[in-house]
Chimera marker file (.cmm) of the C-alpha trace (Angstrom):
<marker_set name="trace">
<marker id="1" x="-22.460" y="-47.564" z="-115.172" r="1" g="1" b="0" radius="0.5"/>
<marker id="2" x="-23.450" y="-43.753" z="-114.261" r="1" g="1" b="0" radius="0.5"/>
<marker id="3" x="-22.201" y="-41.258" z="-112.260" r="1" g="1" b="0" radius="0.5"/>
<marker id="4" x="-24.092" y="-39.958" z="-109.211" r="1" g="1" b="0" radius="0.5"/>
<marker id="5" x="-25.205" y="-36.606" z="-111.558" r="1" g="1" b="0" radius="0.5"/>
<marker id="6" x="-26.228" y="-38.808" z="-114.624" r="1" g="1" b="0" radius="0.5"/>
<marker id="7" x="-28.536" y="-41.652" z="-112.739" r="1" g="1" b="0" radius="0.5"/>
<marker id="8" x="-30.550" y="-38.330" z="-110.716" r="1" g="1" b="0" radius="0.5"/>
<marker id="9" x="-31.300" y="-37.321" z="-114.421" r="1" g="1" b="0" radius="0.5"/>
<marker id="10" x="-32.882" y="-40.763" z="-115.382" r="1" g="1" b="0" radius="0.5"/>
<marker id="11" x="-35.182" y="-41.710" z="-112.129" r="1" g="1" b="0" radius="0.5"/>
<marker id="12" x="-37.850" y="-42.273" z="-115.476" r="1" g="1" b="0" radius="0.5"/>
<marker id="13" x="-35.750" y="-45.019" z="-117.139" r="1" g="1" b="0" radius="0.5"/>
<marker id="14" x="-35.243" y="-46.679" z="-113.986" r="1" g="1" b="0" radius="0.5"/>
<marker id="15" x="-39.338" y="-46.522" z="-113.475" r="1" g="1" b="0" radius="0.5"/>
<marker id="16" x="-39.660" y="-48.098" z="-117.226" r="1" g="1" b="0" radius="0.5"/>
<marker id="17" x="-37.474" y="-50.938" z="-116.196" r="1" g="1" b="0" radius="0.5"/>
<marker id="18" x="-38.975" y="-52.012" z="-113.175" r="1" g="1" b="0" radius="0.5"/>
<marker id="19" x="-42.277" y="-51.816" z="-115.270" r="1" g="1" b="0" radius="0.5"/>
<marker id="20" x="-40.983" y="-54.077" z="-117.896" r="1" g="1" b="0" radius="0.5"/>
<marker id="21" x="-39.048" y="-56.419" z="-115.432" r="1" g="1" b="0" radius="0.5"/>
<marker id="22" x="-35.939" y="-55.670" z="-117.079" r="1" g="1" b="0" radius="0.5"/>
<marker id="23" x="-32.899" y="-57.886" z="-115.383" r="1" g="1" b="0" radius="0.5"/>
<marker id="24" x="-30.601" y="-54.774" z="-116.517" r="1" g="1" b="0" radius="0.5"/>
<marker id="25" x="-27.550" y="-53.904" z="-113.281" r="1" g="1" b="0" radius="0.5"/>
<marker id="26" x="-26.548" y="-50.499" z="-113.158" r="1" g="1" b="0" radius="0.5"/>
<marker id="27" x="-23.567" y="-49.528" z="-110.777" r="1" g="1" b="0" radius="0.5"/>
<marker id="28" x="-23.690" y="-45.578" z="-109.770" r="1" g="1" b="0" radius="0.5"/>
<marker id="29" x="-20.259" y="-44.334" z="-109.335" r="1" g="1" b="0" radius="0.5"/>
<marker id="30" x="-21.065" y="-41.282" z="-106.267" r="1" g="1" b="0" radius="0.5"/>
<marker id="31" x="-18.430" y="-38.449" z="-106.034" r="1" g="1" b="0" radius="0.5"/>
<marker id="32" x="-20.798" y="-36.003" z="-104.918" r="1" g="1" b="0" radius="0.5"/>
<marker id="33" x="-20.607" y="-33.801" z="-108.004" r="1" g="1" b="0" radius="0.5"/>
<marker id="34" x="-21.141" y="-33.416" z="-111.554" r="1" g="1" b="0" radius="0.5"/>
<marker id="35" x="-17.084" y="-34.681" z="-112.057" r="1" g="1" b="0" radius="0.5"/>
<marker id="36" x="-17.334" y="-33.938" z="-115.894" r="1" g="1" b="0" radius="0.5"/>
<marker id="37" x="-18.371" y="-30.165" z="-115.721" r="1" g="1" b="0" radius="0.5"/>
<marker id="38" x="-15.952" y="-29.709" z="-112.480" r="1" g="1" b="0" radius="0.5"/>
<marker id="39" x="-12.574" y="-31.153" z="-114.467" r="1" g="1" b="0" radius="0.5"/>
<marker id="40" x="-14.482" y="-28.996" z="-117.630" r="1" g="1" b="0" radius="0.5"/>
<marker id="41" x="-13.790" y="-25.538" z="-115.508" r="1" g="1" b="0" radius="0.5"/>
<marker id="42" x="-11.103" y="-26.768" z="-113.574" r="1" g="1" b="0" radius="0.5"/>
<marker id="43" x="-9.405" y="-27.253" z="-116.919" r="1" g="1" b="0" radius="0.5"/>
<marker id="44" x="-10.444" y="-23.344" z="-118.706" r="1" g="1" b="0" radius="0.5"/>
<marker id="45" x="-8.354" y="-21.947" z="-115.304" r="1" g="1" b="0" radius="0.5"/>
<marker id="46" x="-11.876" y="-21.027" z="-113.290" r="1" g="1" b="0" radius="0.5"/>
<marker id="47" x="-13.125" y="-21.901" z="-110.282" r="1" g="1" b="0" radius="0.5"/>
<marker id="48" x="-15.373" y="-24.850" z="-110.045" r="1" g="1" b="0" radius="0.5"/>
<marker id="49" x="-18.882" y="-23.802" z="-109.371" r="1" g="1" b="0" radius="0.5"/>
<marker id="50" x="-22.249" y="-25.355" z="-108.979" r="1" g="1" b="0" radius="0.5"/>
<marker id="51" x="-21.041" y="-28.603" z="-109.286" r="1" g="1" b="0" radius="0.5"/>
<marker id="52" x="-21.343" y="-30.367" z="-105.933" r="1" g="1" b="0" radius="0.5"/>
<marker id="53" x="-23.914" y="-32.403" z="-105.053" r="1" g="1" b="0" radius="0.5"/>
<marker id="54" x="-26.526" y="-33.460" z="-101.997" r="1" g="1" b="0" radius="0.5"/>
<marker id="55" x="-27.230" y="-36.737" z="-103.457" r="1" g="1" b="0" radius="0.5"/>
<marker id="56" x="-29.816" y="-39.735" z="-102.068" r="1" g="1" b="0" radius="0.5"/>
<marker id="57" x="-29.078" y="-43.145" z="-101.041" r="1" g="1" b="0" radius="0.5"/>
<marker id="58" x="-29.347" y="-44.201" z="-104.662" r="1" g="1" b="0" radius="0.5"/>
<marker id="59" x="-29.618" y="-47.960" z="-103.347" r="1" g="1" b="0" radius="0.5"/>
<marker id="60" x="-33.042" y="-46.640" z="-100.889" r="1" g="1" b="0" radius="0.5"/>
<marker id="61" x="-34.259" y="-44.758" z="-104.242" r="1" g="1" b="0" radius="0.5"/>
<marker id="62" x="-33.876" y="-47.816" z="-106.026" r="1" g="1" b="0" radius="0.5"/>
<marker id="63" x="-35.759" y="-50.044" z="-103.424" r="1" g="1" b="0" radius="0.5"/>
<marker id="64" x="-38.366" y="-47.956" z="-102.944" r="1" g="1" b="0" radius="0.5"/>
<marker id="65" x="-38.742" y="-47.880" z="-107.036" r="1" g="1" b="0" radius="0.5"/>
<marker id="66" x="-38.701" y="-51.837" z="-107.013" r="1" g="1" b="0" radius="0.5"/>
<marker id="67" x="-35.205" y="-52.351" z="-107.830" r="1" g="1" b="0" radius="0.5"/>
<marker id="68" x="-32.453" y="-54.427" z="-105.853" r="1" g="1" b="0" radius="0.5"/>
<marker id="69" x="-30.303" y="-51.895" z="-104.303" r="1" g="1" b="0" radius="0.5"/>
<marker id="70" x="-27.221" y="-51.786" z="-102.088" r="1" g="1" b="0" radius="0.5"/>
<marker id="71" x="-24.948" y="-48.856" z="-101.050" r="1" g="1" b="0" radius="0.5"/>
<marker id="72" x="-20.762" y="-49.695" z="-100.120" r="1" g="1" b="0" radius="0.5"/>
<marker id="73" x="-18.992" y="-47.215" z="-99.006" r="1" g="1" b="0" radius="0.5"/>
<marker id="74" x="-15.897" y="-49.403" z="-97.840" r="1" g="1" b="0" radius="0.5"/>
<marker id="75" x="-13.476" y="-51.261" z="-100.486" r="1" g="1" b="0" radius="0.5"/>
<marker id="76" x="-13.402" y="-54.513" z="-98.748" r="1" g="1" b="0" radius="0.5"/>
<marker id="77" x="-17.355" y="-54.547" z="-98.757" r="1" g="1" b="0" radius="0.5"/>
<marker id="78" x="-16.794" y="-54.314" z="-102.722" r="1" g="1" b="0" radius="0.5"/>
<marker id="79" x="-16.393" y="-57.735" z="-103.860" r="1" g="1" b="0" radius="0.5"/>
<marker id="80" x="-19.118" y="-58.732" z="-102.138" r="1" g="1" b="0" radius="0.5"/>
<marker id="81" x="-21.622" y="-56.485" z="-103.074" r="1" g="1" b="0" radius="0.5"/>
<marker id="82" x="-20.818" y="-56.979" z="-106.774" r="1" g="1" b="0" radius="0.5"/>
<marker id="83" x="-21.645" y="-60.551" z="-106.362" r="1" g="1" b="0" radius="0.5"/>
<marker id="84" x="-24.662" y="-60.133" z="-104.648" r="1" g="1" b="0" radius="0.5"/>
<marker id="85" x="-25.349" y="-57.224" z="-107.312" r="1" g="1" b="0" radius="0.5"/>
<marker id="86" x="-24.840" y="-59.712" z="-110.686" r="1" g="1" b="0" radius="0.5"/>
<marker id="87" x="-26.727" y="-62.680" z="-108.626" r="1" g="1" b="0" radius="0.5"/>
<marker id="88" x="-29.867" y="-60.850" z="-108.875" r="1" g="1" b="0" radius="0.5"/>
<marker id="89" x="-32.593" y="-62.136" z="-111.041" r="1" g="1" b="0" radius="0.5"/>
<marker id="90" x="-33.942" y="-58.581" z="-111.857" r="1" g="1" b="0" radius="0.5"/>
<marker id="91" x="-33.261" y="-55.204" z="-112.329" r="1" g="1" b="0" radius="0.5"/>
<marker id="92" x="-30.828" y="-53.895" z="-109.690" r="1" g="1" b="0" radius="0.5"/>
<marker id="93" x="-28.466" y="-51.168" z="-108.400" r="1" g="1" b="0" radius="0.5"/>
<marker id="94" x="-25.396" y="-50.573" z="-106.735" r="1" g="1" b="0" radius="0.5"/>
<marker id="95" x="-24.378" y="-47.257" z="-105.134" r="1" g="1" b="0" radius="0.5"/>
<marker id="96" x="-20.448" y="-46.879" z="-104.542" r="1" g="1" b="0" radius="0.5"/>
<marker id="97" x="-18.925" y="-44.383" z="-102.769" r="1" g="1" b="0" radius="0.5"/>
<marker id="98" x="-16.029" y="-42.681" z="-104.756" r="1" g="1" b="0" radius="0.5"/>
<marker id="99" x="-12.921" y="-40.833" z="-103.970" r="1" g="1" b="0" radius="0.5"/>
<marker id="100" x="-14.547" y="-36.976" z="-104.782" r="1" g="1" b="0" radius="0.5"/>
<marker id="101" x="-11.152" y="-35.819" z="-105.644" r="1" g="1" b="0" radius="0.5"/>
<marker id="102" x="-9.642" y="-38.831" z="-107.908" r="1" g="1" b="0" radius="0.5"/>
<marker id="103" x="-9.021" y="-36.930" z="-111.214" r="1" g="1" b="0" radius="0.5"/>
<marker id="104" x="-9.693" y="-39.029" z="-114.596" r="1" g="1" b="0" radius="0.5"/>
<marker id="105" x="-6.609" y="-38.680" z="-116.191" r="1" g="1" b="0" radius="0.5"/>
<marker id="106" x="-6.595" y="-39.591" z="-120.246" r="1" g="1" b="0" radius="0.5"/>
<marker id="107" x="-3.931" y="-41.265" z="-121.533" r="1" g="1" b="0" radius="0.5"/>
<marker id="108" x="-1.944" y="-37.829" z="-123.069" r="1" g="1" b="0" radius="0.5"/>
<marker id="109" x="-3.092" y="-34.251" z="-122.239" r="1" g="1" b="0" radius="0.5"/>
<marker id="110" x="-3.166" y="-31.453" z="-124.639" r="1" g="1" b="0" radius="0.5"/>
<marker id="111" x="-0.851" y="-27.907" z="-123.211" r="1" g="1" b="0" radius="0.5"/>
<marker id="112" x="-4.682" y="-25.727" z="-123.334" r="1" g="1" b="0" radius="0.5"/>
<marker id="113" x="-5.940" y="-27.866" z="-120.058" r="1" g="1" b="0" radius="0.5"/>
<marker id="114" x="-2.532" y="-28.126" z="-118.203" r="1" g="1" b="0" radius="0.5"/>
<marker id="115" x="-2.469" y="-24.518" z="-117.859" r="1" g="1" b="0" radius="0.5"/>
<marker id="116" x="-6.165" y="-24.263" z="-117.569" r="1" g="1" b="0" radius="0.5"/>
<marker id="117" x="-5.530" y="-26.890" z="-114.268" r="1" g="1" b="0" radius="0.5"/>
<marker id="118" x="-2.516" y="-24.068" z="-113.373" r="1" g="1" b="0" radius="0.5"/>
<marker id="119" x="-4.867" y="-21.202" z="-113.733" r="1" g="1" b="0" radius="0.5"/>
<marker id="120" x="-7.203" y="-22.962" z="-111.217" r="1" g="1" b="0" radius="0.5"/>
<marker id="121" x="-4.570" y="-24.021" z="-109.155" r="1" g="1" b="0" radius="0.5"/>
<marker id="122" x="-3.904" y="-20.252" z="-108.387" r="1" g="1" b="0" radius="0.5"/>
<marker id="123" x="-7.418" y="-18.485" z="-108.568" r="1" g="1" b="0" radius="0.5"/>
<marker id="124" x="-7.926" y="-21.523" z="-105.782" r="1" g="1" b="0" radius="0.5"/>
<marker id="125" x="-4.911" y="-20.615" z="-103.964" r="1" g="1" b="0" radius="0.5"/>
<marker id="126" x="-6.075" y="-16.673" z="-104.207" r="1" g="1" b="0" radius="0.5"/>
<marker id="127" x="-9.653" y="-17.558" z="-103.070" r="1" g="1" b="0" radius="0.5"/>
<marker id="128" x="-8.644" y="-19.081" z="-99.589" r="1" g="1" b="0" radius="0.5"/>
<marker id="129" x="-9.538" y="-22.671" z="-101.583" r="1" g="1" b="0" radius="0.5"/>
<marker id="130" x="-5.603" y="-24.658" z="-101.123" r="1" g="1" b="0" radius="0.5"/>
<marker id="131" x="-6.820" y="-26.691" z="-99.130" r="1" g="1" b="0" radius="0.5"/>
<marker id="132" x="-9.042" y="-28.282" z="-102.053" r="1" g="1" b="0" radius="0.5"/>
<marker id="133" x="-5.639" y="-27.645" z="-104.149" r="1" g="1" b="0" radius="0.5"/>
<marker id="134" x="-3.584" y="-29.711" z="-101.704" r="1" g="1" b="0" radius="0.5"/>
<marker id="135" x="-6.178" y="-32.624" z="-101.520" r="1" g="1" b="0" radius="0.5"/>
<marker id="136" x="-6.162" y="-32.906" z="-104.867" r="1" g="1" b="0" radius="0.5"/>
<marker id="137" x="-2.770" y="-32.809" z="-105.391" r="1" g="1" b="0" radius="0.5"/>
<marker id="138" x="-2.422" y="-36.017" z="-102.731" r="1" g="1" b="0" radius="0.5"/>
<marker id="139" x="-4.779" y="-37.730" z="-103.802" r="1" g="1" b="0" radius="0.5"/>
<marker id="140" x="-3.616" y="-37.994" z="-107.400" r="1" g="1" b="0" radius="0.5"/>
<marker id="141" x="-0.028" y="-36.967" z="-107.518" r="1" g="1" b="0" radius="0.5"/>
<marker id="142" x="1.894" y="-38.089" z="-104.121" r="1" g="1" b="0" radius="0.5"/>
<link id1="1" id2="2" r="1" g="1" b="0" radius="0.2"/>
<link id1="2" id2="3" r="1" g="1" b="0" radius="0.2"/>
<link id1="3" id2="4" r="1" g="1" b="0" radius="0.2"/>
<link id1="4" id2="5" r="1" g="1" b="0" radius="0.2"/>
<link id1="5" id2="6" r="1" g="1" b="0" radius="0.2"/>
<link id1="6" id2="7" r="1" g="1" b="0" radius="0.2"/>
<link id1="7" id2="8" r="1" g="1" b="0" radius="0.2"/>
<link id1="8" id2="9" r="1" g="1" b="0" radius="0.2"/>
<link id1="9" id2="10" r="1" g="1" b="0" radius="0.2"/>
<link id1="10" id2="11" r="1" g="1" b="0" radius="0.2"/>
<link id1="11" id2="12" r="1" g="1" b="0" radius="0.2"/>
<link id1="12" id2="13" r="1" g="1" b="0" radius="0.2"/>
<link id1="13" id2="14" r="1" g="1" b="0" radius="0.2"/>
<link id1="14" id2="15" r="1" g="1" b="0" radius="0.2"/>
<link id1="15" id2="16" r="1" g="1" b="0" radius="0.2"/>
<link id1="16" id2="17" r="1" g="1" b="0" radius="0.2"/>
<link id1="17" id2="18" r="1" g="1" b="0" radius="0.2"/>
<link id1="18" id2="19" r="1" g="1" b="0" radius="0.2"/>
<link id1="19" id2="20" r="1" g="1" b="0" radius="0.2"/>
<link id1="20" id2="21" r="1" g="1" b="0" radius="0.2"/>
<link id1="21" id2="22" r="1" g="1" b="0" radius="0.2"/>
<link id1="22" id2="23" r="1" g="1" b="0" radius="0.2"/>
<link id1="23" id2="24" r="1" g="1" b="0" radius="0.2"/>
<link id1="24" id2="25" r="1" g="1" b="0" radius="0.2"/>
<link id1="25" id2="26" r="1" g="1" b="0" radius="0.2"/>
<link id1="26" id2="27" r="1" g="1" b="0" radius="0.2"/>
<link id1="27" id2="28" r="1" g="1" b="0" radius="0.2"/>
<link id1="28" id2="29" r="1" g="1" b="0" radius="0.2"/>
<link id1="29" id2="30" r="1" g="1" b="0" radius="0.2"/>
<link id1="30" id2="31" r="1" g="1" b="0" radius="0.2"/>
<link id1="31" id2="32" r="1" g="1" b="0" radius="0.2"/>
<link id1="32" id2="33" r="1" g="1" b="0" radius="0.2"/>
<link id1="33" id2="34" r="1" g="1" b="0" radius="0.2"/>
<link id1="34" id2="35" r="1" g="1" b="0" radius="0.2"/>
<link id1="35" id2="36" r="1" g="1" b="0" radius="0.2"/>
<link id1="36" id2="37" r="1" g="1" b="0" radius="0.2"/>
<link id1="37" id2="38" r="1" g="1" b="0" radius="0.2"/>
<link id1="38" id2="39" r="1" g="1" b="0" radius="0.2"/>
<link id1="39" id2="40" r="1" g="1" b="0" radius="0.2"/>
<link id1="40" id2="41" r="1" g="1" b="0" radius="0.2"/>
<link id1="41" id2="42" r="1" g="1" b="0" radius="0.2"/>
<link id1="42" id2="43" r="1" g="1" b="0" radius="0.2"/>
<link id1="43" id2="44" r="1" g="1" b="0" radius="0.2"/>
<link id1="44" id2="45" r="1" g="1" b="0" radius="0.2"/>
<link id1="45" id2="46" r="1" g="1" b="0" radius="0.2"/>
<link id1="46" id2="47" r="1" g="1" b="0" radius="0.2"/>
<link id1="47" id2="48" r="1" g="1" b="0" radius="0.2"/>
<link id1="48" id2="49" r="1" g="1" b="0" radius="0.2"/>
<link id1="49" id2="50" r="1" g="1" b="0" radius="0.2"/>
<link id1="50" id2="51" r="1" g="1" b="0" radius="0.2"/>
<link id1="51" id2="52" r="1" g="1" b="0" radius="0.2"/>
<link id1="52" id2="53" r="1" g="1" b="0" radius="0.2"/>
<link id1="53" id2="54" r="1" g="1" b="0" radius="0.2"/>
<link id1="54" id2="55" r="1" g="1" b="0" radius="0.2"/>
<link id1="55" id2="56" r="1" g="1" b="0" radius="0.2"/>
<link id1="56" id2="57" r="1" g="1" b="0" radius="0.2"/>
<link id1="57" id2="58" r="1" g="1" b="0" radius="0.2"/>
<link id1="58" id2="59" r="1" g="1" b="0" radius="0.2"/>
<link id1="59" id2="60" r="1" g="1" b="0" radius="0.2"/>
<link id1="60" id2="61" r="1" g="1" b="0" radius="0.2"/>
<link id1="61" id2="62" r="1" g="1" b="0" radius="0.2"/>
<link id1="62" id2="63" r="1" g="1" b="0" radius="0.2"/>
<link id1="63" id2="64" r="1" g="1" b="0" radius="0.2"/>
<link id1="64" id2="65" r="1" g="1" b="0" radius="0.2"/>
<link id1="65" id2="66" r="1" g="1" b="0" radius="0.2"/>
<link id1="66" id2="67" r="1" g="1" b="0" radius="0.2"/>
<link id1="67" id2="68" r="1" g="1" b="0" radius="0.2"/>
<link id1="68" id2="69" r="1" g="1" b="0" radius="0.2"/>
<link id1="69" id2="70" r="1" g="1" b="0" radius="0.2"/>
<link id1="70" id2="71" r="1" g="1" b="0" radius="0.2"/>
<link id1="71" id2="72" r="1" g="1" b="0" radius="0.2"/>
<link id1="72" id2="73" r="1" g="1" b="0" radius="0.2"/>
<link id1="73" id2="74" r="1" g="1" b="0" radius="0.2"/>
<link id1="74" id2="75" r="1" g="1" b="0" radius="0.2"/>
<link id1="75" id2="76" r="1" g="1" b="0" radius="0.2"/>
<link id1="76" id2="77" r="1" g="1" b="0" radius="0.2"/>
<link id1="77" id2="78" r="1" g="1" b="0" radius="0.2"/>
<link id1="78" id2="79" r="1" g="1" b="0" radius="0.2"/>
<link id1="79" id2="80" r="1" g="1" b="0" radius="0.2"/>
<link id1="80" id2="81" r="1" g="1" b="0" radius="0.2"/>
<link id1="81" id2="82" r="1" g="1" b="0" radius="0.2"/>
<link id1="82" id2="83" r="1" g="1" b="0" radius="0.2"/>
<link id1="83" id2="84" r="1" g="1" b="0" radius="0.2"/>
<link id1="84" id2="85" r="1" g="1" b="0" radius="0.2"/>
<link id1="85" id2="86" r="1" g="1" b="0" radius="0.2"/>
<link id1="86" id2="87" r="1" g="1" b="0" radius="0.2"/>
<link id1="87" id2="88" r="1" g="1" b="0" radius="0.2"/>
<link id1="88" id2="89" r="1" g="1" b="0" radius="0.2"/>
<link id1="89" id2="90" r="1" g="1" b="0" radius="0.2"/>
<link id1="90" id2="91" r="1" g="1" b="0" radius="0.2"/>
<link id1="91" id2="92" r="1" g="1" b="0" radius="0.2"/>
<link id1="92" id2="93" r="1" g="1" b="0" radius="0.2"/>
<link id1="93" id2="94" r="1" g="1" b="0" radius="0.2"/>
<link id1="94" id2="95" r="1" g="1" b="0" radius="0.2"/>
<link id1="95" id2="96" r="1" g="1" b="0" radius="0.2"/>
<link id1="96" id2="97" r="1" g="1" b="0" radius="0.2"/>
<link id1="97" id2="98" r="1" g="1" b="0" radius="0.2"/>
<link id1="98" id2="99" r="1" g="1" b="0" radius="0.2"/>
<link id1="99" id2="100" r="1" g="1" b="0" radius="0.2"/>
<link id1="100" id2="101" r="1" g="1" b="0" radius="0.2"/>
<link id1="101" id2="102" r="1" g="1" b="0" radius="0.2"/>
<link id1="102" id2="103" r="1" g="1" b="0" radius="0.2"/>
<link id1="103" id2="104" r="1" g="1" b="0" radius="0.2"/>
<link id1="104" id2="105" r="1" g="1" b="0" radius="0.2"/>
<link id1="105" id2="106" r="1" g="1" b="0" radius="0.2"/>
<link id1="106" id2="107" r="1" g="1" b="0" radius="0.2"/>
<link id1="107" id2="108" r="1" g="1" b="0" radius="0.2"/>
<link id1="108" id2="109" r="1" g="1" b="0" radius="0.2"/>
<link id1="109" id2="110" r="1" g="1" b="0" radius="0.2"/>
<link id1="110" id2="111" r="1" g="1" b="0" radius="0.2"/>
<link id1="111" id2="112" r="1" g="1" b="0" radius="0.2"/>
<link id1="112" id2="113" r="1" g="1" b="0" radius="0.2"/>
<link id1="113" id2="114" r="1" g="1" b="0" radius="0.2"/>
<link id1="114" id2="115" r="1" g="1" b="0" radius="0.2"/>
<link id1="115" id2="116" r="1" g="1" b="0" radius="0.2"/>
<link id1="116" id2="117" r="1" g="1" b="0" radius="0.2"/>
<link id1="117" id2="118" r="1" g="1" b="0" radius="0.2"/>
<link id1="118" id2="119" r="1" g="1" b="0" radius="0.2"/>
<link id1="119" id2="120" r="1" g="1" b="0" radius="0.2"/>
<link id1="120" id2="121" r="1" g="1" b="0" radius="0.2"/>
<link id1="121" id2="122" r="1" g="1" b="0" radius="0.2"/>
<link id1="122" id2="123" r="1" g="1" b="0" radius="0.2"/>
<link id1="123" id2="124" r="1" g="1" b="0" radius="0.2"/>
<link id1="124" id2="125" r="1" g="1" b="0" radius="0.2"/>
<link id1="125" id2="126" r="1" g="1" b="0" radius="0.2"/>
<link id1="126" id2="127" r="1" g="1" b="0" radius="0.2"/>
<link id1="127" id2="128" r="1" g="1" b="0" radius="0.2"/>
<link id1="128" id2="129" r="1" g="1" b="0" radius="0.2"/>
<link id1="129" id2="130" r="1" g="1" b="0" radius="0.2"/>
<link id1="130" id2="131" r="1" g="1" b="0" radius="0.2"/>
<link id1="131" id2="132" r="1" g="1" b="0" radius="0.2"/>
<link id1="132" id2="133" r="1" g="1" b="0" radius="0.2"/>
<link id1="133" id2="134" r="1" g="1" b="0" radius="0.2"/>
<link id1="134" id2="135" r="1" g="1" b="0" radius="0.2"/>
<link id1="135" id2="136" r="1" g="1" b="0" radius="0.2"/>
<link id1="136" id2="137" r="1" g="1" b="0" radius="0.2"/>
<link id1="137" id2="138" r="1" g="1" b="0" radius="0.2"/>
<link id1="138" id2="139" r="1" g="1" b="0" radius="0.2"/>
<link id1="139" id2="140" r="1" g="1" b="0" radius="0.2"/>
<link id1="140" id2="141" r="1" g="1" b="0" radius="0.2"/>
<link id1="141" id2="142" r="1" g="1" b="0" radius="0.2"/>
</marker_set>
C-alpha cells in the first residue's frame, strides 16, 4: 500500500519488478497530496503549503511500465477491482481515489496537535481558506 506522494517517489522499484517478474500488488491510496506533511503543519497551527498534488493515472503509468493497472474512483466499483487486482498472475496496481479531506485520526491525541489543528483552524479562517475549514470539519466530524 502507498499513498499517491510515496508511489511518484518509487517509479524505479516499480521498473525493477516488472524486470524481475515479480507477482508483488501494490494498491495506491490518491488524495491528491502529500497527507502526512499536510496533517504535519496542519497540526504546528500553520497553513498547509506545498502539499497538493497533480498526480498521473497511476494505473496508465503502471501499464505503460508493464504492470496490471486499474484506476476506481467509485466505491461500488471497489470490490471488483480488488478481485480482479489479487487474480493477477504478475505484478500489478490499483489506483483508488480517496476522500482528500478524510483526516487519519490515531487512537488518542496528545494537547500540542489539538491546538496546533485550532491554530490552523483560525490562520485558515483569517486567510479567506473556511471553506477548506468547513469541508473538513464535515467530512470528519458531522
Amino acid at each position: 500500500m502507498a499513498g499517491d506522494g510515496g508511489i511518484a517517489m518509487l517509479f524505479g522499484d516499480l521498473m525493477t519488478i516488472v524486470q524481475h517478474d515479480l507477482p508483488i500488488k501494490i494498491a495506491v491510496y490518491d488524495n491528491g497530496k502529500l497527507g502526512f506533511v499536510e496533517i504535519e503543519q496542519k497540526a504546528e497551527g500553520m497553513l498547509d503549503t506545498f502539499t497538493r498534488l497533480k498526480n498521473p493515472n497511476f494505473a496508465d503509468v503502471a501499464r505503460a511500465l508493464g504492470f496490471w493497472g486499474r484506476s476506481v474512483s467509485k466505491a461500488d466499483e471497489l470490490e471488483g477491482a480488488v478481485e480482479d487486482w489479487l487474480a493477477q498472475p504478475g505484478p500489478a496496481l490499483l489506483h483508488v481515489h480517496v476522500n482528500p479531506m478524510q483526516l487519519v485520526v490515531p487512537p488518542f491525541m496528545a494537547v500540542e496537535p489539538a491546538i496546533g489543528m485550532a491554530l490552523y483552524s483560525a490562520r485558515a479562517i483569517l486567510h479567506g481558506r473556511g471553506g477548506d475549514v468547513w469541508e473538513m470539519v464535515k467530512e470528519n466530524f458531522v
